[in-house]
Kinemage of the C-alpha trace (Angstrom):
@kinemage 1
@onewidth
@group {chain A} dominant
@subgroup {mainchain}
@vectorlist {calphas} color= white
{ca unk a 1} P 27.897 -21.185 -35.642
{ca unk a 2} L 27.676 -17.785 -37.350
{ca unk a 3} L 24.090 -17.603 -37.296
{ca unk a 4} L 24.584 -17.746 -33.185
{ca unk a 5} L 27.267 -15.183 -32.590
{ca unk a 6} L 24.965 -12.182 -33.712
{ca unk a 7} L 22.583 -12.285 -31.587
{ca unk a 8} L 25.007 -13.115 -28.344
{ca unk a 9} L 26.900 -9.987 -29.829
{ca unk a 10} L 23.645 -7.809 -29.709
{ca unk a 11} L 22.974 -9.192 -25.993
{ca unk a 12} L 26.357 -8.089 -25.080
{ca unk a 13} L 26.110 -4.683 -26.626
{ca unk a 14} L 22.883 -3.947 -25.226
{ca unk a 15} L 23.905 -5.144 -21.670
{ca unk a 16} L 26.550 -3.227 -21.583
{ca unk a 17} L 24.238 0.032 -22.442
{ca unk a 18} L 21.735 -0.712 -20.262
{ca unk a 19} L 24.285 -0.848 -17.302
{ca unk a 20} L 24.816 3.026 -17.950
{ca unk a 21} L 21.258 4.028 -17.672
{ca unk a 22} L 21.125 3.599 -13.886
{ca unk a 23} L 24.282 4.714 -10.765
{ca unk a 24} L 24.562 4.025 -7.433
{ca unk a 25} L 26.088 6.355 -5.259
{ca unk a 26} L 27.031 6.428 -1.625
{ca unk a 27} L 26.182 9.166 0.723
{ca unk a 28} L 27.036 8.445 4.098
{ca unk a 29} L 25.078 7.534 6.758
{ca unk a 30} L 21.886 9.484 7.471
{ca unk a 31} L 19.247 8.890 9.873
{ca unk a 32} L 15.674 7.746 9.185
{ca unk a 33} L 14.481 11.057 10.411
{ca unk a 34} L 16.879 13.142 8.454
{ca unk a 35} L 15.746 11.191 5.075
{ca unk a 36} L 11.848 11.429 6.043
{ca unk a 37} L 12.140 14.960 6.300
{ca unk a 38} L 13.939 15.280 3.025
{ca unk a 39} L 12.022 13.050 1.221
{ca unk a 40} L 8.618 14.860 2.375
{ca unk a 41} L 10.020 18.280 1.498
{ca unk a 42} L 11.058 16.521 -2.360
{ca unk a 43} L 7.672 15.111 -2.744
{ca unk a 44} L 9.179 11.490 -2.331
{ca unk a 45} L 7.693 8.202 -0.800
{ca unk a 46} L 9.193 7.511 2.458
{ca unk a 47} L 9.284 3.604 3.702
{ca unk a 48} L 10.895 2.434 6.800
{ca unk a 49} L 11.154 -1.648 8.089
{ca unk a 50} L 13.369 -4.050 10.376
{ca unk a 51} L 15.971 -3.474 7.234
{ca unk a 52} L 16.337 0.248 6.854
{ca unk a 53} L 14.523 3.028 5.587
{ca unk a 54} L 13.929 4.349 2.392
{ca unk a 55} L 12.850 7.527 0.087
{ca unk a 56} L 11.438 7.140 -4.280
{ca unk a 57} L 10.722 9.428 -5.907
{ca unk a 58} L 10.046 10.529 -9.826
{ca unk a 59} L 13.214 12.763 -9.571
{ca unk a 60} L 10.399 15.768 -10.512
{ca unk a 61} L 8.561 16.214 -7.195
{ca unk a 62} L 6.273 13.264 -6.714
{ca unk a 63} L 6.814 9.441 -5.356
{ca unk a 64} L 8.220 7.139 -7.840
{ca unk a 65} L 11.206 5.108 -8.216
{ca unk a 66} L 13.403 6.800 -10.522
{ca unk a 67} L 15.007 8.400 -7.886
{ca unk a 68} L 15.475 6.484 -4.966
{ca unk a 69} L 17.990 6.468 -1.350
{ca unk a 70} L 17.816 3.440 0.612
{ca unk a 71} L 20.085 3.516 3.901
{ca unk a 72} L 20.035 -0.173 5.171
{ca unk a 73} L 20.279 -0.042 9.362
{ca unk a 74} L 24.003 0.545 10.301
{ca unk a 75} L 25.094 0.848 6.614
{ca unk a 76} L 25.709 3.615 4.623
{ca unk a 77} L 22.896 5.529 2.632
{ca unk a 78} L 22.953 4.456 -1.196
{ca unk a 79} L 21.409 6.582 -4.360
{ca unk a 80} L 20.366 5.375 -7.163
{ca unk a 81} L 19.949 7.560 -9.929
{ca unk a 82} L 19.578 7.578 -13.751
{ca unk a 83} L 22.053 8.719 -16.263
{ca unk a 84} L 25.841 10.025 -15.230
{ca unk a 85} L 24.485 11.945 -11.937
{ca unk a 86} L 26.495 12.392 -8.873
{ca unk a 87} L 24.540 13.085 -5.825
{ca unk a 88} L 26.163 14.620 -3.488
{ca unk a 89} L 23.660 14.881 -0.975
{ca unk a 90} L 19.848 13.788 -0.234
{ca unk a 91} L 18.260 16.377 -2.248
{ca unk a 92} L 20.258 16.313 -5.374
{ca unk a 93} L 19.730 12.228 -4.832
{ca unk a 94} L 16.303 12.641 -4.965
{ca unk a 95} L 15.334 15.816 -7.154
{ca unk a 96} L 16.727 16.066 -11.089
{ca unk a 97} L 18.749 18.938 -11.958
{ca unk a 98} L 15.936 21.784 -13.292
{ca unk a 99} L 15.320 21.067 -16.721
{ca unk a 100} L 16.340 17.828 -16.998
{ca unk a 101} L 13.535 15.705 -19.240
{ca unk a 102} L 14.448 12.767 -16.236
């Protein structure tokens, strides 16, 4: 029974880590033209469907997915961002703090 509880006890440790890697943040509603034109100006990947529209970038001025805003239609805009950020609005969402490594 010992031989089991280590590695359950490694899967909860590292879960728990893993969790604080990655944030989701609200930021209001914003239109799909407000986040195209922000996400063009960052260098992101804008997306828009039936669901909602949506901006990625690499959080360093290119499309990726490290940094990405997806505002569902008639929901509020959410961030998702790595580390202990807290986006405040569109552009700190989707750009890294200069001279952050990511």
């Amino acid at each position: 029974m010992r031989s089991l509880a280590i590695p359950f006890i490694f899967i909860g440790i590292f879960g728990i880590s893993v969790s604080s890697f990655a944030r989701d943040v609200s930021l209001g509603k914003h239109s799909a033209e407000e986040v195209k034109g922000v996400c063009e100006k960052v260098g992101g990947k804008f997306s828009q469907d039936a669901t909602g529209h949506y901006c990625g970038t690499n959080c360093h001025g290119g499309p990726g997915t490290d940094c990405t805003v997806g505002c569902k239609t008639g929901q509020t805009c959410i961030a998702q961002v790595i580390g202990s950020r807290r986006p405040t609005t569109l552009v700190n969402a989707l750009e890294a703090p200069s001279g952050s490594p990511r």
